[in-house]
VEXLUM-276037 format. One line per field, with one value per residue (C-alpha): x, y, z negated; residue in one letter; residue number from 1. Coordinates in Angstrom, 3 decimals, m for minus. Layout:
! residues N
u = (X|...)
v = (Y|...)
w = (Z|...)
r = (a|...)
k = (NUM|...)
END
This chain:
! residues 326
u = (m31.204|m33.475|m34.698|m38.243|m36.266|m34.803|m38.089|m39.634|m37.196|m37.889|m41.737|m40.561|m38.979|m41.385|m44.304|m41.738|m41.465|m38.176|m36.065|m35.526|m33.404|m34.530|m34.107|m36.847|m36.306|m35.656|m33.286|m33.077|m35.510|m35.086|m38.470|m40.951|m44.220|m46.490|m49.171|m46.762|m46.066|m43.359|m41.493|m42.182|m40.251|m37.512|m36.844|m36.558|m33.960|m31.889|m31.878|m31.720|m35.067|m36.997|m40.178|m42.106|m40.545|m43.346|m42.504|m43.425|m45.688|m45.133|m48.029|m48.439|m50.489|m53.798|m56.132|m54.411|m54.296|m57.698|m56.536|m54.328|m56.261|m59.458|m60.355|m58.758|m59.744|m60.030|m56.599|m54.961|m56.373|m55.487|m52.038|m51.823|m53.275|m50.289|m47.392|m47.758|m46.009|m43.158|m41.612|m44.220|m45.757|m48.946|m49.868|m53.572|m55.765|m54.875|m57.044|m58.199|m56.365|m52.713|m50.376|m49.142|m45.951|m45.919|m47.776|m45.098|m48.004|m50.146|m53.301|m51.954|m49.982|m47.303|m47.808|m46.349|m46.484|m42.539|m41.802|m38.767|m39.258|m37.684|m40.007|m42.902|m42.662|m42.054|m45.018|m47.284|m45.927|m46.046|m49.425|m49.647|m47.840|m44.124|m43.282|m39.585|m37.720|m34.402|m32.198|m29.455|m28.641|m31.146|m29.782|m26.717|m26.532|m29.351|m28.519|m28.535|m26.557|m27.400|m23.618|m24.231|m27.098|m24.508|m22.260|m24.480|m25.749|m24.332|m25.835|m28.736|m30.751|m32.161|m32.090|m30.979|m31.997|m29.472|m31.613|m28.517|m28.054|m30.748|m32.758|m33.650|m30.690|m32.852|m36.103|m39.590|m41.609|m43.975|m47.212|m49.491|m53.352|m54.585|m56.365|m56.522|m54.775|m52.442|m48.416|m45.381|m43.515|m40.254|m39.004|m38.141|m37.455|m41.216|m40.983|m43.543|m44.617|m45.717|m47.680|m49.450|m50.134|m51.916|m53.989|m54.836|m53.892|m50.566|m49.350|m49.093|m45.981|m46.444|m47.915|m46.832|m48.993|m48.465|m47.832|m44.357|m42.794|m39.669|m36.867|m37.774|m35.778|m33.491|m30.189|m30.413|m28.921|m25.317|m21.863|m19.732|m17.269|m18.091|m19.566|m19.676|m21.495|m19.547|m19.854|m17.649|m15.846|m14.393|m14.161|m10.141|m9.595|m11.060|m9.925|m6.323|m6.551|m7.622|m4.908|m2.386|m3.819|m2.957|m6.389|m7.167|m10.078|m12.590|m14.452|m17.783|m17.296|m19.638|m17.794|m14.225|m11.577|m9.557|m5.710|m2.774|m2.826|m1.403|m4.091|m6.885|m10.194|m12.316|m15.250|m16.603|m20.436|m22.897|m23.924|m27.850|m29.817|m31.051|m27.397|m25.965|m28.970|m28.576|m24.882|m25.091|m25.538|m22.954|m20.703|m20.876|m20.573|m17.101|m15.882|m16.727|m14.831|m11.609|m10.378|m10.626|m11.216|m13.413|m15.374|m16.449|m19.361|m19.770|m23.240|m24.916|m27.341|m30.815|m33.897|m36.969|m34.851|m32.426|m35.070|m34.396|m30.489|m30.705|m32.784|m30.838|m27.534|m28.625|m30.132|m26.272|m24.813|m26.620|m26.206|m22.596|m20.372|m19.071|m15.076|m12.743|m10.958|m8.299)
v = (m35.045|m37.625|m40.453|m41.825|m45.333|m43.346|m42.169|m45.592|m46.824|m44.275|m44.753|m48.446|m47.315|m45.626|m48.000|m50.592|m48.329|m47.409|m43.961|m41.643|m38.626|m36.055|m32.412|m29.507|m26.087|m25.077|m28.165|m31.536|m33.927|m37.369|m38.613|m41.493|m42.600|m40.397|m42.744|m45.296|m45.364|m47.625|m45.624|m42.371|m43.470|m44.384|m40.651|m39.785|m42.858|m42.187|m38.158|m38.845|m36.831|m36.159|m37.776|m34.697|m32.581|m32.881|m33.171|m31.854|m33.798|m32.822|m32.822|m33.134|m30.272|m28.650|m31.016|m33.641|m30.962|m33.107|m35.591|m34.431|m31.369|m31.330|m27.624|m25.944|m21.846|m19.054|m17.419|m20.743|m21.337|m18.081|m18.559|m21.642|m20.123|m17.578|m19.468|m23.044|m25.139|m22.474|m22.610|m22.257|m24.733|m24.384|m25.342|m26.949|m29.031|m32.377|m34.825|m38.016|m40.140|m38.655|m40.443|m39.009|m39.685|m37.170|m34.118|m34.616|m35.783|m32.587|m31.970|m29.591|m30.754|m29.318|m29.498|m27.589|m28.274|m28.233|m26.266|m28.360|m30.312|m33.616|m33.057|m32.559|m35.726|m38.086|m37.121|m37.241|m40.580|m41.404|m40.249|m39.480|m37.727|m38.130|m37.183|m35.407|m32.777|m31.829|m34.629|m34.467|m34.976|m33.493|m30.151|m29.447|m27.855|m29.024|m30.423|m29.005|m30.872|m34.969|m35.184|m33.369|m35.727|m39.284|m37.862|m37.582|m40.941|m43.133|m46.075|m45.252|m43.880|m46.316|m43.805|m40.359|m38.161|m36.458|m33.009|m30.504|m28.175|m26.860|m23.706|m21.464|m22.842|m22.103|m24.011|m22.495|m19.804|m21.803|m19.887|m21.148|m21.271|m23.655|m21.233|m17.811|m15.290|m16.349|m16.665|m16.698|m19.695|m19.285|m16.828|m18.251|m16.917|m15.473|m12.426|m11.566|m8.497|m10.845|m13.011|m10.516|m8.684|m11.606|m12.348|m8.828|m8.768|m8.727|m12.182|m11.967|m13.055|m16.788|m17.352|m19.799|m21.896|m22.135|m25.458|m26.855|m26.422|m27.646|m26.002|m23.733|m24.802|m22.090|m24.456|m25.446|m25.548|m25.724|m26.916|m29.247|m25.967|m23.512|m20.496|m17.428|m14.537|m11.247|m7.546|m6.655|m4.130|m6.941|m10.039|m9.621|m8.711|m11.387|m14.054|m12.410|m12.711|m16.650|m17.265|m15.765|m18.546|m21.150|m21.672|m22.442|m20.142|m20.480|m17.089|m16.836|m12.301|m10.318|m7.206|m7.677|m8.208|m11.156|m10.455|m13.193|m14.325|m17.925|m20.379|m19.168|m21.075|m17.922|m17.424|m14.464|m14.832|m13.104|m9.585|m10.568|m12.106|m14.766|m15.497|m15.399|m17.990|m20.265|m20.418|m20.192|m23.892|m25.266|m22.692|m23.522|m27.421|m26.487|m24.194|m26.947|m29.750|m27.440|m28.594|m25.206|m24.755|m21.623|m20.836|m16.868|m15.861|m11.931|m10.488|m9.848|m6.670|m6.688|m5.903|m7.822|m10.088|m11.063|m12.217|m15.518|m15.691|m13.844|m16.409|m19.416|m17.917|m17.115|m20.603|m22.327|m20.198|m21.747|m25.378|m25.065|m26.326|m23.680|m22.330|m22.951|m19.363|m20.175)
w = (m1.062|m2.914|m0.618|m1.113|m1.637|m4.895|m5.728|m5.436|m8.044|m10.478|m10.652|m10.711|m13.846|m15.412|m14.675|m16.788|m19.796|m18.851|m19.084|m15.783|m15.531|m13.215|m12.275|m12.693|m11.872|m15.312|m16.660|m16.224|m17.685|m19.490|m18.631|m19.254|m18.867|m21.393|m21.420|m22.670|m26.542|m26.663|m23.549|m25.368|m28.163|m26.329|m25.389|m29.181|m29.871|m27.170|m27.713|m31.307|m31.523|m34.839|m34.143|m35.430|m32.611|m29.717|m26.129|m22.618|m20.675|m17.164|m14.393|m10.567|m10.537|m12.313|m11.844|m13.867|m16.705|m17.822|m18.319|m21.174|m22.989|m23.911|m23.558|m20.902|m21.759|m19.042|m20.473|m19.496|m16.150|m15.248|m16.190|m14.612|m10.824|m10.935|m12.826|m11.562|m10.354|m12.481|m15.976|m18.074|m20.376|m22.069|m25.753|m25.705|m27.876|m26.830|m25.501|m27.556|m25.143|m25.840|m28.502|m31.285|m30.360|m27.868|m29.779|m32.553|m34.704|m33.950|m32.466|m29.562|m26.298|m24.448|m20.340|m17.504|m13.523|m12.501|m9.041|m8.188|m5.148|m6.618|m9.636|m7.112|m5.841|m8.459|m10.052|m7.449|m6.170|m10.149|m10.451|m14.215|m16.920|m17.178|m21.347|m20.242|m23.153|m21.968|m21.258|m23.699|m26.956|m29.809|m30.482|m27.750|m24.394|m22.066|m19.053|m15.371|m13.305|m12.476|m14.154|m17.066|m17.716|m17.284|m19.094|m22.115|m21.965|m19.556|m19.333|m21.609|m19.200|m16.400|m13.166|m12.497|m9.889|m8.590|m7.457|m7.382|m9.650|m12.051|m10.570|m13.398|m15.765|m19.054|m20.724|m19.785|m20.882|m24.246|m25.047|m27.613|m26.374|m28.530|m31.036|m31.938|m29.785|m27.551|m28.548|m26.954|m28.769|m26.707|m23.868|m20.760|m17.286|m16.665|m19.288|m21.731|m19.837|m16.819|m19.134|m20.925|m17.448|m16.519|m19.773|m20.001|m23.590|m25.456|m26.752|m30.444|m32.643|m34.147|m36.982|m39.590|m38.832|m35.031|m33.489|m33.389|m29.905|m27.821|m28.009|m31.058|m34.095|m35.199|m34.496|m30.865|m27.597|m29.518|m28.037|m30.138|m30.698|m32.724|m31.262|m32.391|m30.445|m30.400|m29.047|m26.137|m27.744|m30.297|m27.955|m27.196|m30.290|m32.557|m29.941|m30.477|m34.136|m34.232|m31.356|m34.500|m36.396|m33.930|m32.395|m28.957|m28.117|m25.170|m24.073|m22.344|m21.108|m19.812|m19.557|m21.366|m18.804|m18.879|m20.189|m20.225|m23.710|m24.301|m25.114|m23.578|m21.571|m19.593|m18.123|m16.817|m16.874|m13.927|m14.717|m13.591|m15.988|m13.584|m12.581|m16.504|m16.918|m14.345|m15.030|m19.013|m20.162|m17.399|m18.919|m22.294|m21.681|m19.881|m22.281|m25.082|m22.855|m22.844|m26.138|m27.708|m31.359|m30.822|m28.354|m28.129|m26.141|m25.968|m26.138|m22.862|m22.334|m24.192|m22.016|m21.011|m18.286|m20.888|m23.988|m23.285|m23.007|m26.407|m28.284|m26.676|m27.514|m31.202|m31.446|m30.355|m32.909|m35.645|m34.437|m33.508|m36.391|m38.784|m37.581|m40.657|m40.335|m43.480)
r = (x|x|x|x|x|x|x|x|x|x|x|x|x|x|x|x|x|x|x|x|x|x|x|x|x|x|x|x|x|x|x|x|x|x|x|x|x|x|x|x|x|x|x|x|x|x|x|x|x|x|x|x|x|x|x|x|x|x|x|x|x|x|x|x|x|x|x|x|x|x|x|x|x|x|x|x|x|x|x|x|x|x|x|x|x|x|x|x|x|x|x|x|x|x|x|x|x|x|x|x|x|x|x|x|x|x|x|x|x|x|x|x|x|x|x|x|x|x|x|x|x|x|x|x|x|x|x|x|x|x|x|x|x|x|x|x|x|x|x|x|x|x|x|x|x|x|x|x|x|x|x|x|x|x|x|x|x|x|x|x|x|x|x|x|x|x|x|x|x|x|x|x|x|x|x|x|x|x|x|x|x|x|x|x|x|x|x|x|x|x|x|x|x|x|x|x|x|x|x|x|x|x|x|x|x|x|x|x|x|x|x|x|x|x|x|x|x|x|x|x|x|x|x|x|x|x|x|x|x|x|x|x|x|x|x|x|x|x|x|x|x|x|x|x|x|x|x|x|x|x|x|x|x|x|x|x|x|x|x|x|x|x|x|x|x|x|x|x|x|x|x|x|x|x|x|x|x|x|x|x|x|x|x|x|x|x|x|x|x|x|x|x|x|x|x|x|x|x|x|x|x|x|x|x|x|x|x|x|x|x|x|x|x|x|x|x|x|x|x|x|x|x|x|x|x|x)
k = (1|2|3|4|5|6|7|8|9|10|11|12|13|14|15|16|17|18|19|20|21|22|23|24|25|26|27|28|29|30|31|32|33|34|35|36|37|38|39|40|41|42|43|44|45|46|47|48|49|50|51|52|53|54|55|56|57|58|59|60|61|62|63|64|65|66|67|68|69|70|71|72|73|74|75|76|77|78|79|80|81|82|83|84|85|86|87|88|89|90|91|92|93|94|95|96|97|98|99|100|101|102|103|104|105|106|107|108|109|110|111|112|113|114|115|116|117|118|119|120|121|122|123|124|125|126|127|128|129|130|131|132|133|134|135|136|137|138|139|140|141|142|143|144|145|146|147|148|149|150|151|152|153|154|155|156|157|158|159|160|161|162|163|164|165|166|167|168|169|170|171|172|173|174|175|176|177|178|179|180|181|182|183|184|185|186|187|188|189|190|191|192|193|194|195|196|197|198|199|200|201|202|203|204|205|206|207|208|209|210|211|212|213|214|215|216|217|218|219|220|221|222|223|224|225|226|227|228|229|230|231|232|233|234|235|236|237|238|239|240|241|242|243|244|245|246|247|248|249|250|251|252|253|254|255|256|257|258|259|260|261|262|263|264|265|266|267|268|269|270|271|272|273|274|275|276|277|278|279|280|281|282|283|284|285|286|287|288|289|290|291|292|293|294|295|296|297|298|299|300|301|302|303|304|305|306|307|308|309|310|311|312|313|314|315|316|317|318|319|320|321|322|323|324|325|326)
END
């Protein structure tokens, strides 16, 4: 449990431009204050962060929404009455008051209302916005464990709350309001079929010109071992073949059964979508701390529940270095 004495020394933190760790439902947070150029930047050195990928600025509740956008539509309040506090961020036209820094350069803003009770409170004893992307390094696993987070950066980061584990285990739900129809930018946890039952409409596929979001290059979310997604039917049999080669190999299963062959890490992942999730990023950053030389992850089911797993798991496949197989 958080105390309010740790609480107090985070805002303490933030109101001095510094960097705070801190959990959310979805992952954990590196956070500072948003108002706050020169803290803001300090999230992109220390994640090694291009400065045209924007960030999530992270509210108390609705009301501060105001504060930060400066049109809030109908489509977006109603979203916000059923989804918040939840994982979903919202992509608005920003406010004159927020830095560029923070919008990646853009004219649109990225904000969300966390559910996570540690969340809850820091930014309502904070008071403002708290700029937080995923605390890790640009590009690898996020983060959903306080450890995870120390790990990664040690003594970079000023303070870390230590919440537990991550909830959710995945990044939210992004859809794009800030001008034509609305877009769903990434899947999260709340499927597209709850979205669009809300709106009333169907969320149309982005555009080329749709604002730049977190968590949405096609490399991302990628261990330091190269991954390489695989169909069940194959797993044991390709991680057979590089074992031949003299390669330690690290399997994330869904459905292949584990068998005794010499040199090998396993994990058998959840067979819910909502347990594969919250487990998924915790099991990739032990499979990639095993020392293995490959790590195979075999496809889960498709369906509305898993969207998200999909497009994270294709996303650390392309930013996971390339196996040498000769």
């Amino acid at each position: 449990m958080v105390s309010d004495k740790e609480i107090e020394q985070a805002v303490a933190v933030l109101q001095a431009g510094g960097l705070v760790a801190f959990p959310t439902e979805t992952v954990y947070g590196l956070g500072a204050d948003a108002a706050n150029p020169h803290a803001v930047r300090k999230i992109f050195e220390a994640k090694g962060r291009p400065a045209t990928h924007p960030v999530i600025v992270h509210l108390a509740d609705t009301v501060q929404l105001a504060n930060w956008a400066q049109e809030i539509p109908p489509a977006a309040q109603r979203l916000a009455k059923k989804f918040w506090p939840g994982p979903l961020t919202l992509i608005l036209r920003r406010a004159p008051t927020v830095s560029h820094l923070v919008t990646g350069g853009q004219e649109t803003v990225a904000v969300r209302v966390p559910s996570n009770p540690v969340a809850q409170r820091l930014l309502a004893r904070f008071g403002s916005g708290i700029a937080a992307p995923s605390a890790n390094r640009h590009g690898r696993v996020s983060a959903t464990t306080a450890a995870h987070v120390r790990r990664e950066f040690g003594a970079v980061v000023d303070c870390v709350l230590d919440g537990g584990e991550a909830q959710v285990g995945i990044e939210s739900a992004i859809v794009d309001l800030s001008g034509g129809g609305p877009a769903l930018l990434r899947p999260g946890s709340i499927t597209a079929a709850e979205i669009e039952a809300v709106l009333g409409a169907s969320l149309a596929v982005p555009a080329g010109d749709a604002p730049r979001a977190p968590g949405t290059l096609a490399a991302h979310y990628a261990p330091q071992t190269p991954l390489i997604l695989t169909e069940g039917d194959i797993a044991l049999e390709l991680a057979a073949s590089l074992l031949r080669q003299g390669k330690r190999v690290a399997v994330l299963a869904y459905s292949a059964q584990r068998t005794a062959l010499k040199g090998l890490e396993w994990i058998n992942a959840p067979r819910d979508a909502a347990g594969y999730a919250h487990e998924l990023y915790a099991s990739l950053r032990r499979l990639d701390e095993s020392g293995c030389d490959a790590m195979l992850v075999e496809k889960p089911p498709h369906g509305p529940a898993w969207a998200a797993i999909h497009d994270r798991l294709a996303r650390a496949a392309r930013g996971s270095s390339v196996l040498d197989e000769t």
